[in-house]
N, C-alpha and C positions, 0 to 999 in steps of 0.2 A: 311271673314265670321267668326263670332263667335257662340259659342253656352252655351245654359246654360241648366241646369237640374231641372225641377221640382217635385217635392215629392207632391203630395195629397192626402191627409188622409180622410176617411171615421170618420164624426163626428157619433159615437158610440149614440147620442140622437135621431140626426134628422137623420141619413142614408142619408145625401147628402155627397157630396164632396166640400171640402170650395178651390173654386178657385181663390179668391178675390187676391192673388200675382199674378197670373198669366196671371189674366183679366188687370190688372195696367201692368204691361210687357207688354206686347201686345197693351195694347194702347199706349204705348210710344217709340214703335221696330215696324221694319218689318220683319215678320216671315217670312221666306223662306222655313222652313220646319221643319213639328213636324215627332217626333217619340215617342210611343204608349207603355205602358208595365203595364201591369197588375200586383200585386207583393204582399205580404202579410209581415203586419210588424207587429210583437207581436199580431198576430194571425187574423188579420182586412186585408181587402182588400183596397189595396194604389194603387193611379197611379201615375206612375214615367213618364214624359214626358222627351225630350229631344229636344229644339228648337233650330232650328239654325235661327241665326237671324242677322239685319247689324244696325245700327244705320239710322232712320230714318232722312234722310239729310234733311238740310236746305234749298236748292236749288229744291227740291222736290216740286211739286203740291203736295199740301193740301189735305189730304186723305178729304175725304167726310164722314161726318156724315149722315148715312140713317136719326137718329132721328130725324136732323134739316130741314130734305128735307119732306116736309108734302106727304103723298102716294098720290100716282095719278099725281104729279106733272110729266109733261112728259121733261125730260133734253134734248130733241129738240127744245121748248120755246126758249133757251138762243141763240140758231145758227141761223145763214143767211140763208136763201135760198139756196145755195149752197152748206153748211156746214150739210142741213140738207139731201140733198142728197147724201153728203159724209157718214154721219150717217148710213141712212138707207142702205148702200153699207154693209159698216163693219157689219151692222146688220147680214145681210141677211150669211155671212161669216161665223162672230157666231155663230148663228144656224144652219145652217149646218157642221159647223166643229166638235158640241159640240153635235151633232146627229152622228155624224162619229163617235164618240167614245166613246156614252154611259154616258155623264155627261151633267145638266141641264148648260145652255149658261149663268149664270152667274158665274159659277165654271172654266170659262175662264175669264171671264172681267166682271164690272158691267157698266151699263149703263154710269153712273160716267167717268167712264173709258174710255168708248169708244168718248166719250164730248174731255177729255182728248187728245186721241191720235188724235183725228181728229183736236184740234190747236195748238197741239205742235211739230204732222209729225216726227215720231223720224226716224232716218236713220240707229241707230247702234243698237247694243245691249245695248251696257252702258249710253245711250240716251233713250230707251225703259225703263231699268232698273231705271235709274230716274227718272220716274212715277211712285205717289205712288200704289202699290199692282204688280209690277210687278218686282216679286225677280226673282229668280237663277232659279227656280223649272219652273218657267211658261215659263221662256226665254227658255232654254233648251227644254222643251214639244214644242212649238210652236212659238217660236222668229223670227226664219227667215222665216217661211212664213207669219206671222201676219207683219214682217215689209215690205214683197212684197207687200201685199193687201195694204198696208197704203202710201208706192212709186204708187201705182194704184189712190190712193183716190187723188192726183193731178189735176190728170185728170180730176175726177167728180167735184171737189169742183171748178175748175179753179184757184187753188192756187199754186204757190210753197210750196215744202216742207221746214222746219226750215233747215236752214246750221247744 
């Protein structure tokens, strides 16, 4: 895990914050987790981030771009019959887990995501974590029961899971 720090300065004209490094960061890393600080430099209000982040592998599914996926498009379309039943399984998990705890169900996975896990069947954590968006932060919150549910989705989809 590495980590780097970011400084954002309050442009003095326009009163925004110019985050144009850290949006190119970010698209080019997987964040595993930011940390937050408010902080004043030569009298201006600055945010200092602090991310940790790994090198977005090669080996990885291809993060999904929302912008090239036109809205409405449902990522059920691309799966079998079976796969879509696998779907709506993890759906239904989702939203109920992410109601268990007070966060809206894409702040666990995105749609994307769960497409994802349902053809690639991950069995470990470092299998799990080889999907893109699922760092350190989300394996730890919820890894080994999102990989129980996903050993379950077998069953529905009538497939094996990936070795």
């Amino acid at each position: 895990m590495k980590a780097k720090v970011f400084t954002i300065r309050r442009d003095r004209e326009t009163g925004l914050f110019d985050d144009a490094a850290l949006a190119h960061f970010l698209a080019e890393n997987d964040a595993t987790a930011v940390s937050e600080h408010v902080v004043q430099i030569d009298g201006e209000p600055a945010l200092v981030l602090v991310v940790s982040w790994r090198p977005v592998s090669r080996d990885a599914t291809p993060r999904s771009d929302p912008a090239k996926r036109p809205r409405g498009e449902d990522p059920r379309a691309a799966l079998d019959p079976a796969e879509q039943a696998a779907y709506d399984t993890l759906r239904t998990w989702r939203n109920d887990r992410a109601r268990r705890i007070g966060k809206p169900s894409y702040a666990l996975f995105t749609n994307q995501q769960m497409v994802d896990l349902i053809r690639h069947r991950p069995r470990t954590q470092e299998a799990l974590g080889a999907l893109a968006g699922f760092g350190d932060g989300r394996i730890a919150e919820f890894g080994a029961e999102l990989l129980g549910v996903v050993a379950g989705l077998a069953e529905v989809a009538h497939a094996p899971p990936e070795p």
